[in-house]
N, C-alpha and C positions, 0 to 999 in steps of 0.2 A: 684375693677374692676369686671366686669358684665359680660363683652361679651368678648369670648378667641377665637377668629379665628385660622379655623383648617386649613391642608392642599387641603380638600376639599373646604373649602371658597376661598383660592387662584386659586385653579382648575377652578372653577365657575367664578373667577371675570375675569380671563386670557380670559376664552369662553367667555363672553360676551364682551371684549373688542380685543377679535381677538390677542394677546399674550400669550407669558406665561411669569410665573413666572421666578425671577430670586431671588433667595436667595440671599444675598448680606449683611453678616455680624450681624448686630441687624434689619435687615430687608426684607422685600420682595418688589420688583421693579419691575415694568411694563412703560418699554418704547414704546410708540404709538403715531400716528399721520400719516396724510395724504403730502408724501411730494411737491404732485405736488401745496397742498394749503398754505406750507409753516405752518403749523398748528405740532409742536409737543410739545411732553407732559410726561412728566415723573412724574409716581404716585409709592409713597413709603410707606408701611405701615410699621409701626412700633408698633408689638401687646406686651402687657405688658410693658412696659418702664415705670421708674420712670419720675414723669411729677410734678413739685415741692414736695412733703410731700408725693402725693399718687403715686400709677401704676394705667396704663391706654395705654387707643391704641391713638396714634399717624397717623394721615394721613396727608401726605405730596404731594402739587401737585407743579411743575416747568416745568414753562414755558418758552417761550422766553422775555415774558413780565410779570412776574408774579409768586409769589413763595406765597402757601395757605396752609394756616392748619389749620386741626379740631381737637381737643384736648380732649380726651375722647370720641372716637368715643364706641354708645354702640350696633352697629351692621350698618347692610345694605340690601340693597334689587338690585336685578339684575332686566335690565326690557331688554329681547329678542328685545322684537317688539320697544326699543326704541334704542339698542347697546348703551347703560349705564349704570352705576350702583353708586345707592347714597347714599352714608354714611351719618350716622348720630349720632347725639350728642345730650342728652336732659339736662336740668338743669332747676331746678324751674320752669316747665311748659313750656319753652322755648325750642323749637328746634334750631337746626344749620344742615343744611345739604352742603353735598357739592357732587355737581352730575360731572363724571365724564364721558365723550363721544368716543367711539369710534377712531371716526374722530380726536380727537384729541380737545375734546371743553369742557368746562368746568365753571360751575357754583360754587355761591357761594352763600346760602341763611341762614341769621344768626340773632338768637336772634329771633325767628320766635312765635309769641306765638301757642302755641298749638289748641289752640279753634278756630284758622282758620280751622284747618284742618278737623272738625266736620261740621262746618257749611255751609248754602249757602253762597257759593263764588260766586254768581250774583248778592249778597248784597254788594260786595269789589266795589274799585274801580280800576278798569286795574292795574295800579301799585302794589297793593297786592296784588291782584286775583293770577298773576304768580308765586308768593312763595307759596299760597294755594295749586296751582295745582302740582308744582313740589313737592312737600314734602309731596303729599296726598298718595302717593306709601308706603312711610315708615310708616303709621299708622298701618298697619298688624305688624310691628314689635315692635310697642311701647307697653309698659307696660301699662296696664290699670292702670289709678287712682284711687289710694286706696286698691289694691290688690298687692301682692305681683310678682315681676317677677318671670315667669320658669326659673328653672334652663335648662341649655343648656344640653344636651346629649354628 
């Protein structure tokens, strides 16, 4: 396991999603959504847990239609100016990210190859271009290929 979320990571994700935290056993929970739109959303992390053979972060989203997870998540990025934040997961050059909104909205973009996220996305076609752009945010946090990852602080 890679990435160990601190108290300050849930601090941060709470602000950006207008909650806070709620510890809650082998996890941390953020209840949100907008109810005049009918829109909620319950997001659970679960950092280090055994996840078959190895440990890993667990993210869990539940909806009213719709229950997500990302298995190994190996960090995340907060974005202010979009009231979101997207966790992400890599494997063999492959991303998975799953963006989580404010309001209560919530994406899921998986098995994403990497080498979108370098390139011109006005060479995609609309259908891929919007997994390029949403998961161009978590490149600041990906590990360079070929080089070793930082250790975290």
């Amino acid at each position: 396991m890679s990435y160990v979320f601190t108290s300050s990571d849930y601090r941060k994700i709470g602000k950006i999603l207008g909650v806070k935290p709620r510890h809650k056993g082998n996890n941390v929970r953020y209840e949100l959504g907008v109810a005049a739109e009918w829109r909620k959303l319950t997001l659970e992390i679960y950092a280090g847990i055994p996840i078959g053979r190895k440990k890993g972060n667990l993210i869990t989203v539940y909806t009213r239609n719709s229950h997500l997870q990302l298995h190994f998540c190996s960090g995340f990025v907060v974005s202010p100016m979009l009231n979101e934040v997207t966790f992400v997961g890599e494997s063999s050059g492959k991303l998975s990210g799953l963006i989580v909104e404010k309001e209560g909205g919530c994406s899921l973009y998986s098995n994403v190859d990497r080498a979108i996220l370098s390139g011109d996305l006005t060479n995609l076609g609309p259908e891929i271009m919007l997994s390029g752009i949403a998961l161009s945010l978590s490149e600041a946090i990906l590990p360079v290929p070929g080089k070793r990852p930082r250790r975290r602080k």
